[in-house]
N, C-alpha and C positions, 0 to 999 in steps of 0.2 A: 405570493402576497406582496413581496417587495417588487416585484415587477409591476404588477398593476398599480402599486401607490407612484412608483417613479413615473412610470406613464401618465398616471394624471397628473401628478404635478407638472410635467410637460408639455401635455394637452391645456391646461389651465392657465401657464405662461402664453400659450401660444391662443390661444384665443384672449387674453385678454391684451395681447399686443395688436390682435384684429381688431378687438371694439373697438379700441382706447383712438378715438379719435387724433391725438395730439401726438400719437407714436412716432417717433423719428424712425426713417431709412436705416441707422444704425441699430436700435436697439430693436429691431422687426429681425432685421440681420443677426443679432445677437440669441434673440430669439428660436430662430431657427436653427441656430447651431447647436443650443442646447436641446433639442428637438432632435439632431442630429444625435448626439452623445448619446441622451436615454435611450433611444434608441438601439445603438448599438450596444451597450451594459443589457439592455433587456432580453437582446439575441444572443448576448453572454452568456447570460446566466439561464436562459431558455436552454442552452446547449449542455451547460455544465449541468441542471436535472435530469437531459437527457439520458447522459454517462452516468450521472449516478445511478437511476433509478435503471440501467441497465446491470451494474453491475450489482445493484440489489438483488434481480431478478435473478444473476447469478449465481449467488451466495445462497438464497432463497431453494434455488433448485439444491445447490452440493447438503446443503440443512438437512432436504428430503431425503436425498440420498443417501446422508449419513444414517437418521432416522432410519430407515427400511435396512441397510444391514446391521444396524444394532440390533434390532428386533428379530432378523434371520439369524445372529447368535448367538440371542437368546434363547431362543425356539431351538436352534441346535442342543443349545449346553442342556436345556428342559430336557428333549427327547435324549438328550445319551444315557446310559445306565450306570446309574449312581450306588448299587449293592456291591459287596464284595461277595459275597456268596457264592463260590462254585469255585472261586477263584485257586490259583494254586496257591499255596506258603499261607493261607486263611488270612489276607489282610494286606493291609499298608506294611512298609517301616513301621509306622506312628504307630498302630495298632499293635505288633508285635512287639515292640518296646512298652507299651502300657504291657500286656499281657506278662514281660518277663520283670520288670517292675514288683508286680503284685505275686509273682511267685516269689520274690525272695524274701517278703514282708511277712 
């Protein structure tokens, strides 16, 4: 947006130094140079959206990336088996200590 406003303000200088009948050789010159300038600020900052919005694109992808293996261990941690059942010593620590807890009570 700030490019196209600096360009017209440029374009706007430089054609009203066309109409303007009484325009001196200097300020036509002058003209032009500031014609020059936006110019080049406009291929500036053309450039500098280029890089950003590449390294947006970037960042964008590693997002997904991250996304899709959270979600894979997720789905991991869902599908592992969560019962103690079968197990040997019937339990955690944690369990085993609740259990000898409530025997000396």
């Amino acid at each position: 947006m700030k490019q196209l406003t600096g360009l017209g303000i440029a374009a706007f200088l430089f054609v009203a130094a066309c109409v303007s009948c009484d325009a001196s050789k200097p300020e036509l010159d002058k003209t032009k140079q500031e014609l020059k300038e936006v110019s080049a600020q406009r291929d500036n900052l053309k450039m500098q959206l280029d890089l950003s919005e590449g390294k947006l694109a970037e960042a964008q992808k590693k997002i997904t990336e991250l996304e899709a293996a959270a979600q894979a261990s997720a789905a991991a941690k869902a599908a592992a088996p969560t019962s103690t059942k079968g197990t040997k010593g019937k339990g955690t620590k944690t369990a085993k200590a609740k259990r000898s807890h409530k025997k000396r009570h």
